[in-house]
N, CA and C atoms of all chains as a GROMACS GRO file, in nm:
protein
  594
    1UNK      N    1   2.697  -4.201   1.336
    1UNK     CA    2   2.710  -4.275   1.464
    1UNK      C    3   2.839  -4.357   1.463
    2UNK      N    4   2.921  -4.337   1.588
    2UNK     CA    5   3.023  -4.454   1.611
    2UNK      C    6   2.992  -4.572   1.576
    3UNK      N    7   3.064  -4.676   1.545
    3UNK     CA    8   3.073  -4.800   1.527
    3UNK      C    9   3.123  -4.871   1.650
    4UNK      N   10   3.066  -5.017   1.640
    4UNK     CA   11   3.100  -5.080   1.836
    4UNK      C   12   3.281  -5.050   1.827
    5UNK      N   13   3.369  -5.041   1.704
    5UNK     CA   14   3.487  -5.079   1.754
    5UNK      C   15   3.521  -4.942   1.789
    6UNK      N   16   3.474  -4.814   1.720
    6UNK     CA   17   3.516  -4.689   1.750
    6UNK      C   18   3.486  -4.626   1.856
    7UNK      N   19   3.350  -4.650   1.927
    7UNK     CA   20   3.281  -4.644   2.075
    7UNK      C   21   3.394  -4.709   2.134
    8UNK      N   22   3.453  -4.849   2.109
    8UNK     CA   23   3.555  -4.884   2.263
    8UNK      C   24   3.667  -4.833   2.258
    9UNK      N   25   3.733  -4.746   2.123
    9UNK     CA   26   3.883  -4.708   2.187
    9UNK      C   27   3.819  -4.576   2.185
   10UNK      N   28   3.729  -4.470   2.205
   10UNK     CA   29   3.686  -4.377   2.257
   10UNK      C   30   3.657  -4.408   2.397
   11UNK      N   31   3.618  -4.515   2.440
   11UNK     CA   32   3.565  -4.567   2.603
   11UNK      C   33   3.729  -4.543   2.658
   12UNK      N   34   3.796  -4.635   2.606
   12UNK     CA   35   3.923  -4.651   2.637
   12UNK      C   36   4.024  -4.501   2.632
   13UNK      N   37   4.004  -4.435   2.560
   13UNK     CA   38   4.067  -4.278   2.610
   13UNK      C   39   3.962  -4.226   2.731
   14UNK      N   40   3.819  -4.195   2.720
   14UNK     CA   41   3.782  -4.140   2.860
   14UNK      C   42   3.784  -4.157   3.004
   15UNK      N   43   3.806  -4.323   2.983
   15UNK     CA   44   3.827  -4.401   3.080
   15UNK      C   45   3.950  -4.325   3.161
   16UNK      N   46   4.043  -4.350   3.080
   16UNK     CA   47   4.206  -4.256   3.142
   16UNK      C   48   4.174  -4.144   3.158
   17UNK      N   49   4.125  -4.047   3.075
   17UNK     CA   50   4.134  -3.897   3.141
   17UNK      C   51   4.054  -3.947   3.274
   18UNK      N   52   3.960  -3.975   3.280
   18UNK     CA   53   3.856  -3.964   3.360
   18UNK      C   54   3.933  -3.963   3.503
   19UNK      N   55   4.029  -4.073   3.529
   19UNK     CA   56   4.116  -4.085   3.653
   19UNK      C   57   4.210  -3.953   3.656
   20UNK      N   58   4.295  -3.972   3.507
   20UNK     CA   59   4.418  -3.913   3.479
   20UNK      C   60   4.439  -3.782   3.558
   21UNK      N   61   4.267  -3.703   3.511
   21UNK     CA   62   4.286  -3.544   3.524
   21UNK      C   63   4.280  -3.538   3.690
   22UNK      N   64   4.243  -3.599   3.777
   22UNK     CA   65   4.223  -3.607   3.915
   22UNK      C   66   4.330  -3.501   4.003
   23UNK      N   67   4.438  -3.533   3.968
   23UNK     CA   68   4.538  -3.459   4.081
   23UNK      C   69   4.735  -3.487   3.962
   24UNK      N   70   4.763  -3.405   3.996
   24UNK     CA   71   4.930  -3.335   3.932
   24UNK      C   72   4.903  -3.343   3.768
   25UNK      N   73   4.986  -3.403   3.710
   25UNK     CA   74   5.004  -3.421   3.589
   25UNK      C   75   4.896  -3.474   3.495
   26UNK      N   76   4.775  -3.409   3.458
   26UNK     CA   77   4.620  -3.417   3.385
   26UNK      C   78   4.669  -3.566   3.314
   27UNK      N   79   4.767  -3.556   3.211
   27UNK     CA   80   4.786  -3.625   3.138
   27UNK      C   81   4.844  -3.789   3.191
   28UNK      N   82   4.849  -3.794   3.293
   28UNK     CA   83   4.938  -3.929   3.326
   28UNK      C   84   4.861  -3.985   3.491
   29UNK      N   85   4.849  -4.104   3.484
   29UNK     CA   86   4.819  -4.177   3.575
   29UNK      C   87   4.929  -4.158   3.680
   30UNK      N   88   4.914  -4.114   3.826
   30UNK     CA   89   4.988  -4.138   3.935
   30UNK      C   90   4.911  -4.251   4.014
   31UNK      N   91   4.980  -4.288   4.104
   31UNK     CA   92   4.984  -4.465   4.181
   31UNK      C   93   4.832  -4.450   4.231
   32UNK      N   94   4.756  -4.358   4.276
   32UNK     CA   95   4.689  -4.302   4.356
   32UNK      C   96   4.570  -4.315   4.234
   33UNK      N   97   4.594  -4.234   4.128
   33UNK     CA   98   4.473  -4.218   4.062
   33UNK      C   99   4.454  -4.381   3.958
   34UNK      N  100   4.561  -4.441   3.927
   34UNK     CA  101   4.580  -4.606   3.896
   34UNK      C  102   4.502  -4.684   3.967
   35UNK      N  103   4.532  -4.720   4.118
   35UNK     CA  104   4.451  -4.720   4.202
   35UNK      C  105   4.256  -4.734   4.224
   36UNK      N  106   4.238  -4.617   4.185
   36UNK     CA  107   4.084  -4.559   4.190
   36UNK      C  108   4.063  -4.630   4.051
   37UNK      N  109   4.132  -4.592   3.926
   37UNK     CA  110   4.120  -4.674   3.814
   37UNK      C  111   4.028  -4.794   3.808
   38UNK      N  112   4.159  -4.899   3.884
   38UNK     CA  113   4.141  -5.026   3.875
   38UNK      C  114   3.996  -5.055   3.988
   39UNK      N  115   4.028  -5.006   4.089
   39UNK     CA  116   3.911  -5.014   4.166
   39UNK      C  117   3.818  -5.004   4.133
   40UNK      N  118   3.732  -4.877   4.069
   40UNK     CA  119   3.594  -4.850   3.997
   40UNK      C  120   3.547  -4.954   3.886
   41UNK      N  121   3.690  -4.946   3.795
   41UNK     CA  122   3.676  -4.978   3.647
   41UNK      C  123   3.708  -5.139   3.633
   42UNK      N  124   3.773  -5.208   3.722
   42UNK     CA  125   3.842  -5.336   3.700
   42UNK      C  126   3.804  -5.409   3.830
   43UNK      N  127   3.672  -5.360   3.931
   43UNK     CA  128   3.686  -5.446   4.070
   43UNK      C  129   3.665  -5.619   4.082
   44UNK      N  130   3.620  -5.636   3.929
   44UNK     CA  131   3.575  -5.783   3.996
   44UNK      C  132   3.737  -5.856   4.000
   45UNK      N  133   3.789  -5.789   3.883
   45UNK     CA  134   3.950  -5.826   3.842
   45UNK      C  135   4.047  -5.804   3.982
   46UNK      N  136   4.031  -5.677   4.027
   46UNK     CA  137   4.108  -5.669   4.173
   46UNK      C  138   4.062  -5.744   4.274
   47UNK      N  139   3.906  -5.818   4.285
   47UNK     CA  140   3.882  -5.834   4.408
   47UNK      C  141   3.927  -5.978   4.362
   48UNK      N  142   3.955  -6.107   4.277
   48UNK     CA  143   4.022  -6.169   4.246
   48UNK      C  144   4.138  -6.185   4.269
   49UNK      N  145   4.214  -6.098   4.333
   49UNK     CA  146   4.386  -6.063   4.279
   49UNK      C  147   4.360  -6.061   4.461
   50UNK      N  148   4.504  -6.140   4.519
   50UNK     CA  149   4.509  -6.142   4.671
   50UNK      C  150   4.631  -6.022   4.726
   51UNK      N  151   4.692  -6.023   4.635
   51UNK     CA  152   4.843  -5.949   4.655
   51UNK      C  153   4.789  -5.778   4.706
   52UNK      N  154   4.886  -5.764   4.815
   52UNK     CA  155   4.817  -5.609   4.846
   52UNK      C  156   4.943  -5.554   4.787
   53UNK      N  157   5.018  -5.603   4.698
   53UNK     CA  158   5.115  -5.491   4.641
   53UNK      C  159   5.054  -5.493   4.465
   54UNK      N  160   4.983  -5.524   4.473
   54UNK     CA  161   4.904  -5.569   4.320
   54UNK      C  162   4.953  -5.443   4.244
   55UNK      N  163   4.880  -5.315   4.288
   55UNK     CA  164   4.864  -5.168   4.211
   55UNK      C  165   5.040  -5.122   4.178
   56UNK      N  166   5.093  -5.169   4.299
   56UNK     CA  167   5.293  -5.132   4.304
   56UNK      C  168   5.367  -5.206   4.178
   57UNK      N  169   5.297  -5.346   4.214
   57UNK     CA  170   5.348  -5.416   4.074
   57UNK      C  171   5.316  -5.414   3.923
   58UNK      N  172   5.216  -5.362   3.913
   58UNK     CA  173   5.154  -5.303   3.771
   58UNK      C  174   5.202  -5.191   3.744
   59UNK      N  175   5.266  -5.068   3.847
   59UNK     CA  176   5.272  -4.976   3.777
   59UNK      C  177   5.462  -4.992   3.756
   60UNK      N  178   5.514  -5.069   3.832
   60UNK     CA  179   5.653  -5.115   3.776
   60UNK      C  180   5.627  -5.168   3.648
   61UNK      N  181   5.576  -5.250   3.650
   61UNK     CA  182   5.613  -5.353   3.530
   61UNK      C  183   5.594  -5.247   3.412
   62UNK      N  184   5.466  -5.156   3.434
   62UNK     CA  185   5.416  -5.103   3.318
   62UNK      C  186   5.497  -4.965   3.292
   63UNK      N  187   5.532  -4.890   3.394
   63UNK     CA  188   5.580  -4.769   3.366
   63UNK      C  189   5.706  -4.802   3.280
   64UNK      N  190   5.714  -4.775   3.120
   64UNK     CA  191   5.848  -4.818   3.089
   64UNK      C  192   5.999  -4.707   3.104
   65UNK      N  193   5.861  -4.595   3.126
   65UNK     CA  194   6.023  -4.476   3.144
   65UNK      C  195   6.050  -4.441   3.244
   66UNK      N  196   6.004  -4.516   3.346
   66UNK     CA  197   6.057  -4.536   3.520
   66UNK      C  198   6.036  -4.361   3.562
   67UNK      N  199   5.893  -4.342   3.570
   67UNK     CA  200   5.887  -4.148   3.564
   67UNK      C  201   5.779  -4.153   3.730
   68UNK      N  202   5.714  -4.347   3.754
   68UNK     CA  203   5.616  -4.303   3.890
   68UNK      C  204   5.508  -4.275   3.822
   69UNK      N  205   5.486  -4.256   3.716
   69UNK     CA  206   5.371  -4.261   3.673
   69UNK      C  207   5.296  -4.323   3.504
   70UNK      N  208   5.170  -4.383   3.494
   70UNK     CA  209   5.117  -4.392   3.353
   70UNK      C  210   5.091  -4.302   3.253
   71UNK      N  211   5.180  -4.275   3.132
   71UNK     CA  212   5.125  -4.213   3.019
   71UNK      C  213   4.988  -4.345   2.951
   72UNK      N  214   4.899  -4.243   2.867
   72UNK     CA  215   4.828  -4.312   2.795
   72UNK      C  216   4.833  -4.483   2.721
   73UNK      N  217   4.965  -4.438   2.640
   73UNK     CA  218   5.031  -4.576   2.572
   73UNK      C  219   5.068  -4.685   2.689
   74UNK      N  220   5.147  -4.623   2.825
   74UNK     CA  221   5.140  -4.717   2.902
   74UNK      C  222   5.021  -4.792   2.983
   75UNK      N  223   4.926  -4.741   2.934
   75UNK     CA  224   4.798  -4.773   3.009
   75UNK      C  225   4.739  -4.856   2.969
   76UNK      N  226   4.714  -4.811   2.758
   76UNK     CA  227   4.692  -4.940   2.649
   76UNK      C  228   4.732  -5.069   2.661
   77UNK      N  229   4.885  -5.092   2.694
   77UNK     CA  230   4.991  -5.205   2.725
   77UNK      C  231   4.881  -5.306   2.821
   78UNK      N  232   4.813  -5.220   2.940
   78UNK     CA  233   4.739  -5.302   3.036
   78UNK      C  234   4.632  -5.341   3.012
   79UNK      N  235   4.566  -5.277   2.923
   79UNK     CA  236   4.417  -5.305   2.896
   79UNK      C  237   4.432  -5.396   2.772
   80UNK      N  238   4.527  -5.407   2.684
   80UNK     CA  239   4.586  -5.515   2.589
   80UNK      C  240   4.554  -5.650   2.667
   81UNK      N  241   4.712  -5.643   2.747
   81UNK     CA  242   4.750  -5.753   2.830
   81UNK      C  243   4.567  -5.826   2.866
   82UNK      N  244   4.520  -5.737   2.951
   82UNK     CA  245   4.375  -5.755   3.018
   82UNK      C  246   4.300  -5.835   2.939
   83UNK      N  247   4.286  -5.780   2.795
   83UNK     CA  248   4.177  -5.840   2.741
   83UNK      C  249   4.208  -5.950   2.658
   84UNK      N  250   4.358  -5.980   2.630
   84UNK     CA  251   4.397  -6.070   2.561
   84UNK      C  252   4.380  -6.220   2.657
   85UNK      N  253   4.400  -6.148   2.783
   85UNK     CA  254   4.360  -6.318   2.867
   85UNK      C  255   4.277  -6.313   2.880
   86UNK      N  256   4.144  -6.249   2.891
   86UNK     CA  257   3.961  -6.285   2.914
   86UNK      C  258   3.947  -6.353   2.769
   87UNK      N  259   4.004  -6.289   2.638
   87UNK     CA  260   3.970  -6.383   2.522
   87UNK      C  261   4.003  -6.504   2.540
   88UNK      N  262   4.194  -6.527   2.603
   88UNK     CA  263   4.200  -6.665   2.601
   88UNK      C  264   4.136  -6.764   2.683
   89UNK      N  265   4.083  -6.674   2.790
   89UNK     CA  266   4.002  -6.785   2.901
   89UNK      C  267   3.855  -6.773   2.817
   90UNK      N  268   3.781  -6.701   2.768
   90UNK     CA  269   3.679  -6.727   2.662
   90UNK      C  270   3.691  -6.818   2.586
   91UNK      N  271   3.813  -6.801   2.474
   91UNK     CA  272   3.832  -6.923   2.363
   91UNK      C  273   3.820  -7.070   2.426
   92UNK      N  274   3.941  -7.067   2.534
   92UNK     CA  275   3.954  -7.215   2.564
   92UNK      C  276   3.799  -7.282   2.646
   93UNK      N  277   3.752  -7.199   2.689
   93UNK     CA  278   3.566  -7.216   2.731
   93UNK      C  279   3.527  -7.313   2.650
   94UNK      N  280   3.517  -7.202   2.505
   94UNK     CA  281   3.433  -7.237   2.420
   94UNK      C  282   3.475  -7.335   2.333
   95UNK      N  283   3.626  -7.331   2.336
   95UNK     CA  284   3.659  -7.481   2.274
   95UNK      C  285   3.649  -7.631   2.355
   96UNK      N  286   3.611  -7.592   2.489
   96UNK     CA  287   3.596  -7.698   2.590
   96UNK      C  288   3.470  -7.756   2.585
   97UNK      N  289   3.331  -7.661   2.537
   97UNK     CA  290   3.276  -7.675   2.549
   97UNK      C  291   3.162  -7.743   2.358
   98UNK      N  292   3.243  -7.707   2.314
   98UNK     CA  293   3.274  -7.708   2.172
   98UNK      C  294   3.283  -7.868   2.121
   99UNK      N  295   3.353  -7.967   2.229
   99UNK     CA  296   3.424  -8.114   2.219
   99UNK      C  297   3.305  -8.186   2.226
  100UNK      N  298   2.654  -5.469   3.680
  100UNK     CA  299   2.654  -5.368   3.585
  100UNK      C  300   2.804  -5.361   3.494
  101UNK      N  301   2.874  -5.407   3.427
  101UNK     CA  302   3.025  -5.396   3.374
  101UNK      C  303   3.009  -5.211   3.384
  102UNK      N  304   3.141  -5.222   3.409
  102UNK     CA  305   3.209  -5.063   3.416
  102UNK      C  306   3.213  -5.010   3.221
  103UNK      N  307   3.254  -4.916   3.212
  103UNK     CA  308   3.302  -4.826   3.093
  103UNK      C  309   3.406  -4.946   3.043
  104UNK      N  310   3.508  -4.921   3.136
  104UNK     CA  311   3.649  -5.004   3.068
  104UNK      C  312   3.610  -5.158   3.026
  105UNK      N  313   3.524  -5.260   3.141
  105UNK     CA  314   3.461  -5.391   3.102
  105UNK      C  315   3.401  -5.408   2.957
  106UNK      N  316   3.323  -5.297   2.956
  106UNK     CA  317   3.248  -5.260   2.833
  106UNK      C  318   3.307  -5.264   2.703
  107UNK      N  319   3.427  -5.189   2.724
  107UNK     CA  320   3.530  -5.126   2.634
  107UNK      C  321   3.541  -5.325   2.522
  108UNK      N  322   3.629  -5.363   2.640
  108UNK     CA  323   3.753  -5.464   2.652
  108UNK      C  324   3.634  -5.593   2.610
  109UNK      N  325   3.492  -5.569   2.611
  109UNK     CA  326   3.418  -5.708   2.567
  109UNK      C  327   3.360  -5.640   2.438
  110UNK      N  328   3.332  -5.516   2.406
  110UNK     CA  329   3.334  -5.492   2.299
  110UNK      C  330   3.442  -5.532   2.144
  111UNK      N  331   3.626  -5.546   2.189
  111UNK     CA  332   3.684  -5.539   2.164
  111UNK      C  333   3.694  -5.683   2.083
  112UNK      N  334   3.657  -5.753   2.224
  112UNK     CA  335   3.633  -5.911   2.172
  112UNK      C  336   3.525  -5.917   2.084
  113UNK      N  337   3.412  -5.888   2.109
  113UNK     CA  338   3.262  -5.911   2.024
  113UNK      C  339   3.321  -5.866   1.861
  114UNK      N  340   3.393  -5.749   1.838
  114UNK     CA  341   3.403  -5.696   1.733
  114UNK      C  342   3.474  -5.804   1.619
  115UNK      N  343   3.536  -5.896   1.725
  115UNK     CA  344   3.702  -5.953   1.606
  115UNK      C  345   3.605  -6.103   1.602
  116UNK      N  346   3.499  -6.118   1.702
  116UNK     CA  347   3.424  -6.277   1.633
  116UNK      C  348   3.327  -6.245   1.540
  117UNK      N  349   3.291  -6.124   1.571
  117UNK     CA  350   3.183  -6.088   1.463
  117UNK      C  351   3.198  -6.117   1.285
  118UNK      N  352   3.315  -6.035   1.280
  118UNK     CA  353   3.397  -6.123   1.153
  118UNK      C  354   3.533  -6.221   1.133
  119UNK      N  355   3.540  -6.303   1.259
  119UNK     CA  356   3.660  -6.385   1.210
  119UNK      C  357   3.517  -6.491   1.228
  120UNK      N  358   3.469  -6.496   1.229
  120UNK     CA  359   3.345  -6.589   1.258
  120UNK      C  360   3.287  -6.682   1.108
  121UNK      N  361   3.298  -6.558   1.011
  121UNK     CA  362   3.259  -6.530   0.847
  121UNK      C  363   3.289  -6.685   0.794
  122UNK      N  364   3.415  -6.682   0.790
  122UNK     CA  365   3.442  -6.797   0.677
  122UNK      C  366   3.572  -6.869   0.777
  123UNK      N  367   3.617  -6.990   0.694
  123UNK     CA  368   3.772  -7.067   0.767
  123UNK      C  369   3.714  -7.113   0.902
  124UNK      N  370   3.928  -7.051   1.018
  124UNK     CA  371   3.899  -7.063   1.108
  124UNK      C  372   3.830  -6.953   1.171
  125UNK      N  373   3.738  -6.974   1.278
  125UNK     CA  374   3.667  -6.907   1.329
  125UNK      C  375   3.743  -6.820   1.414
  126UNK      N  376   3.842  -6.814   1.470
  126UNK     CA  377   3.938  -6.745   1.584
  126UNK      C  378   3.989  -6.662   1.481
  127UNK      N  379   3.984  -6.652   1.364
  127UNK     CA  380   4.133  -6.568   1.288
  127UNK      C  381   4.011  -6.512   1.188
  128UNK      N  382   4.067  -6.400   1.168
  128UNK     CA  383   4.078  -6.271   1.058
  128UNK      C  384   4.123  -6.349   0.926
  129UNK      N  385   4.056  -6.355   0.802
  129UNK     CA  386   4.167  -6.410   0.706
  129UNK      C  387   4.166  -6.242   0.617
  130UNK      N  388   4.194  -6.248   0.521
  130UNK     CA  389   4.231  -6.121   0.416
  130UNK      C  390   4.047  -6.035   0.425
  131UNK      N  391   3.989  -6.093   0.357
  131UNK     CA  392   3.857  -6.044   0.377
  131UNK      C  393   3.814  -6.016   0.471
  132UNK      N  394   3.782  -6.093   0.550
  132UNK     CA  395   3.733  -6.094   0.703
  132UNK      C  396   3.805  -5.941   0.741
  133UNK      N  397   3.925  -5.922   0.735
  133UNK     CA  398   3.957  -5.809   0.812
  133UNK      C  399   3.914  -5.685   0.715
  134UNK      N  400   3.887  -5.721   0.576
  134UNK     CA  401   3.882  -5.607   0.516
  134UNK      C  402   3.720  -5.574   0.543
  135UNK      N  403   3.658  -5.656   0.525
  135UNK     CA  404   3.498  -5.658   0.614
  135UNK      C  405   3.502  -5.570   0.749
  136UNK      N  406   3.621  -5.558   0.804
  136UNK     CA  407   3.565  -5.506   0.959
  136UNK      C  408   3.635  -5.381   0.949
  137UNK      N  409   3.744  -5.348   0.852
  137UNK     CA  410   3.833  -5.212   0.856
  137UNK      C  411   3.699  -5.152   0.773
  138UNK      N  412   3.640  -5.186   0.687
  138UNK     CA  413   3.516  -5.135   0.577
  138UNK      C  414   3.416  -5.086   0.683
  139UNK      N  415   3.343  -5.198   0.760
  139UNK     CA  416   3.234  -5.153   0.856
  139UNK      C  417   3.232  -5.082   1.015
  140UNK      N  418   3.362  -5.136   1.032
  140UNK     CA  419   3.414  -5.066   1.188
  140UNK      C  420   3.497  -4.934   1.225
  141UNK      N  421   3.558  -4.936   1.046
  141UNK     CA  422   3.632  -4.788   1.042
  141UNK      C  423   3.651  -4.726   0.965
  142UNK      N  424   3.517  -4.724   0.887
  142UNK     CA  425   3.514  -4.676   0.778
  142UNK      C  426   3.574  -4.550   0.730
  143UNK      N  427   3.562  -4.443   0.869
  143UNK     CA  428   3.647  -4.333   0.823
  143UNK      C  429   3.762  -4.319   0.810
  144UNK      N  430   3.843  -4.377   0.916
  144UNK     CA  431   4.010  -4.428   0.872
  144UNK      C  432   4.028  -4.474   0.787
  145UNK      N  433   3.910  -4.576   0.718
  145UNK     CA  434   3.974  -4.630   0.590
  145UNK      C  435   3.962  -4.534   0.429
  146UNK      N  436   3.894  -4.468   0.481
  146UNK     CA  437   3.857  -4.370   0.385
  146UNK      C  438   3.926  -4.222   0.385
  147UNK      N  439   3.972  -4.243   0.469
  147UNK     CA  440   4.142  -4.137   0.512
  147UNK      C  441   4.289  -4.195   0.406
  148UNK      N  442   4.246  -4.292   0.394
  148UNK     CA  443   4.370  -4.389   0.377
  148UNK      C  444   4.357  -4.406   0.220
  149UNK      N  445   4.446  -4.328   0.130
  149UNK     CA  446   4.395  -4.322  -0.035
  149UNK      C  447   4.530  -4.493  -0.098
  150UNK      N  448   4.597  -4.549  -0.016
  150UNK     CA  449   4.619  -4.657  -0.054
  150UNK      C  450   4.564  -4.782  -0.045
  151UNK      N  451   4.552  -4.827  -0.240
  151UNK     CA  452   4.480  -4.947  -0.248
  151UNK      C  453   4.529  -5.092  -0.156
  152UNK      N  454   4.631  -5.052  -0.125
  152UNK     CA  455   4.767  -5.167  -0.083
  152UNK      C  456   4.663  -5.166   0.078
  153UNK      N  457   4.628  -5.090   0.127
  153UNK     CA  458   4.636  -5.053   0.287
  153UNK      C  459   4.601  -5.213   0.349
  154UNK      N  460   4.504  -5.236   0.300
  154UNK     CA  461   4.458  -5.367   0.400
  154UNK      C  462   4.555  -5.504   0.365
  155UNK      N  463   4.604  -5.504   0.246
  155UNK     CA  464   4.756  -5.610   0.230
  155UNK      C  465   4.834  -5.560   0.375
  156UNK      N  466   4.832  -5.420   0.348
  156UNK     CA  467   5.008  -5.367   0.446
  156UNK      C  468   4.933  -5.424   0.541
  157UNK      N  469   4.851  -5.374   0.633
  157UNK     CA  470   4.828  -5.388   0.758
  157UNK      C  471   4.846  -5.570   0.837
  158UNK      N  472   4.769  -5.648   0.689
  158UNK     CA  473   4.803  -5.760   0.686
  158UNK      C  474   4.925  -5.820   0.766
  159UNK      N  475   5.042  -5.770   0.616
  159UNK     CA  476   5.103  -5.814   0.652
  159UNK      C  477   5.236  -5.760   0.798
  160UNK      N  478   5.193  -5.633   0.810
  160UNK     CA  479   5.261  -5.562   0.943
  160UNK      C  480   5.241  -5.609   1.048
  161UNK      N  481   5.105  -5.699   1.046
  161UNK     CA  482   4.997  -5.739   1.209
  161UNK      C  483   5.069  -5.924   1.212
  162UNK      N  484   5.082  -5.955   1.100
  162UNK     CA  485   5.047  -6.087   1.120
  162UNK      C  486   5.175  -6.215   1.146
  163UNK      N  487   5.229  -6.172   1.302
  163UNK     CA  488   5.348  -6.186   1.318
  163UNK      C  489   5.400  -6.323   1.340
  164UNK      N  490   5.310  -6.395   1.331
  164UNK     CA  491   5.354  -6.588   1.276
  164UNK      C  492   5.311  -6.577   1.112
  165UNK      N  493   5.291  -6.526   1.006
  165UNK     CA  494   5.340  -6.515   0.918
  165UNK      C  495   5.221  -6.628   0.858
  166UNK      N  496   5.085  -6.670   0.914
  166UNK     CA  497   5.018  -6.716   0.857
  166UNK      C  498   4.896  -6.702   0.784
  167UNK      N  499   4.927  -6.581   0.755
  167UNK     CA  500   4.775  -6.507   0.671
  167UNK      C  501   4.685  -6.466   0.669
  168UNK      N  502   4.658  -6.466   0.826
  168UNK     CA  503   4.503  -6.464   0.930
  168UNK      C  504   4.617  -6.380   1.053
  169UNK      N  505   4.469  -6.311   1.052
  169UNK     CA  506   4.504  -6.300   1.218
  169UNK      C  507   4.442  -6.320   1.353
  170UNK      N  508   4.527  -6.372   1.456
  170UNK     CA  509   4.412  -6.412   1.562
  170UNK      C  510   4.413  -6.271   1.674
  171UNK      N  511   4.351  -6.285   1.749
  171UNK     CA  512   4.274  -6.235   1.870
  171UNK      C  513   4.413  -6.118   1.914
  172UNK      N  514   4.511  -6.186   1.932
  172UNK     CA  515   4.654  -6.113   1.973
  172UNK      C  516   4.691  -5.991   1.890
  173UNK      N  517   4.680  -6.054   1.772
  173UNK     CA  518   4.757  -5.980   1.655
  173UNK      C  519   4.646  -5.828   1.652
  174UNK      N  520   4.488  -5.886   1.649
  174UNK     CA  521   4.406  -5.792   1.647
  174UNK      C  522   4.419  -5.660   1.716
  175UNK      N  523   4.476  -5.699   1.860
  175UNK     CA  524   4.504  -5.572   1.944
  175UNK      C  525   4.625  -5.550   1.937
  176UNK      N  526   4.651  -5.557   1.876
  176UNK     CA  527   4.824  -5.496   1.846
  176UNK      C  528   4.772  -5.375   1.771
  177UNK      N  529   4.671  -5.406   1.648
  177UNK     CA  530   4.607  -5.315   1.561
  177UNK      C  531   4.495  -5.221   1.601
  178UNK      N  532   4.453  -5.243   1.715
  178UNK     CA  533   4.332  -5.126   1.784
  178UNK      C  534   4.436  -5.039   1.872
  179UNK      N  535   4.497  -5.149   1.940
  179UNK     CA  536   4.625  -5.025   2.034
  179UNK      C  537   4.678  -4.927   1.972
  180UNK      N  538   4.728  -4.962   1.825
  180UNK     CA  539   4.808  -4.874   1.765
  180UNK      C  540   4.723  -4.767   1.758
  181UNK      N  541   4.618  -4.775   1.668
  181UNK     CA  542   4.524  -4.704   1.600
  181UNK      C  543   4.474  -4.600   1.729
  182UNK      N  544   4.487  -4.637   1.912
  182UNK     CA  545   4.397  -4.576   1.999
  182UNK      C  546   4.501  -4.475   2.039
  183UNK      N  547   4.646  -4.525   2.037
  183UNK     CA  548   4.716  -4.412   2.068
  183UNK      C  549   4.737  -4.342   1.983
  184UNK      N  550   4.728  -4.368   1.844
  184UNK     CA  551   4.714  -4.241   1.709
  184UNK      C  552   4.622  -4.180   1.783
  185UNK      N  553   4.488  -4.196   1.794
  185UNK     CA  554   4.393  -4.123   1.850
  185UNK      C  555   4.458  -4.012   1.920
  186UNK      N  556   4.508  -4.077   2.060
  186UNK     CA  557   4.482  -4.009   2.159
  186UNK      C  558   4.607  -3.916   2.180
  187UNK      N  559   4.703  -3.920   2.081
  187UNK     CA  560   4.817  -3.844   2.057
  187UNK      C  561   4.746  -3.714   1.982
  188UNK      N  562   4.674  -3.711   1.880
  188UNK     CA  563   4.605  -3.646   1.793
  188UNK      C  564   4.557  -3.535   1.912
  189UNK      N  565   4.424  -3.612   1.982
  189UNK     CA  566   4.360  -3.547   2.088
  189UNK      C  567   4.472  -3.438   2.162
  190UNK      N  568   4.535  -3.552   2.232
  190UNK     CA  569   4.642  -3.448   2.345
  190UNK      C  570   4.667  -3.306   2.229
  191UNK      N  571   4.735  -3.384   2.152
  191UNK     CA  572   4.785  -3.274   2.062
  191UNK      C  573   4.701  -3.114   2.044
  192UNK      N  574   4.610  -3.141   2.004
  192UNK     CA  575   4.481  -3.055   1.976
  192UNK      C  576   4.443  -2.980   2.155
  193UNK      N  577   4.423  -3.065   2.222
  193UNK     CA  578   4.410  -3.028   2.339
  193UNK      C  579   4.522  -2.898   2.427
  194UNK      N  580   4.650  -2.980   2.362
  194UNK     CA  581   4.764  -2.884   2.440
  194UNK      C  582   4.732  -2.746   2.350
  195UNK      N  583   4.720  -2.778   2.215
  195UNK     CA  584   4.688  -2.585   2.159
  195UNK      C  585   4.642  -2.505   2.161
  196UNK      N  586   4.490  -2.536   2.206
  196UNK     CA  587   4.372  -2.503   2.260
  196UNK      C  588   4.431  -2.400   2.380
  197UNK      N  589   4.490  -2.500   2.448
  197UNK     CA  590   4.538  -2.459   2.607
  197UNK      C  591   4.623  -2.333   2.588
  198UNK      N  592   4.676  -2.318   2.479
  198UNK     CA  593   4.807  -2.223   2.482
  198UNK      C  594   4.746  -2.086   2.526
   0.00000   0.00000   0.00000
């Protein structure tokens, strides 16, 4: 049996195909299938977020080889970023709450 | 209901308090602590891996303020890496299949 840490970066590859394979290039996130991504997989996070260029600005910042679309590794970069601030808004919680 | 990816990304967290929790500070990984979670969380990578050194190296490759522990940040520097080994592997295997 998987282990909890080997179950989440297995979650974390199906997650991407799961959008990825949708339409052109199987392997890579286009704006469209990013999009549906974040929507399904991230809504409480988007419905938080006011900016209607939100999805335009993530996939700039993130696409580093300026191609219009997410490879895998560029996808990691986001779900990094993602979870490194729910820890820090967790930690500082619990150190608030901690005093 | 958290999505797949929610799932993923609180798993990710649960995994690194589970043992930075052990001994010290509670936020950080010290030498053990991480060798406790490369032992129980990945066991087969680690058992791929015929160097005694491995959990020093990783140590010291991850631990980029240079203080002996690692926190929450440093941690996903080390699952990222490890998910796109994965998923390079996969593609890989996948594209041959295809041929």
């Amino acid at each position: 049996m998987p282990s909890q840490l080997e179950s989440a970066m297995d979650a974390l590859i199906c997650v991407f195909y799961n959008y990825s394979g949708n339409e052109g290039d199987k392997y890579k996130l286009n704006k469209g299938e990013l999009k549906q991504l974040l929507n399904s997989e991230l809504t409480d996070f988007l419905m938080s977020q006011k900016d209607p260029m939100l999805v335009e600005k993530i996939m700039n910042d993130l696409d580093s080889n300026k191609d219009n679309e997410l490879d895998f590794n560029e996808f990691v970069v986001l779900v990094s970023a993602l979870t490194v601030a729910c820890n820090d808004f967790f930690q500082e919680q619990h150190k608030k709450k901690a005093k």
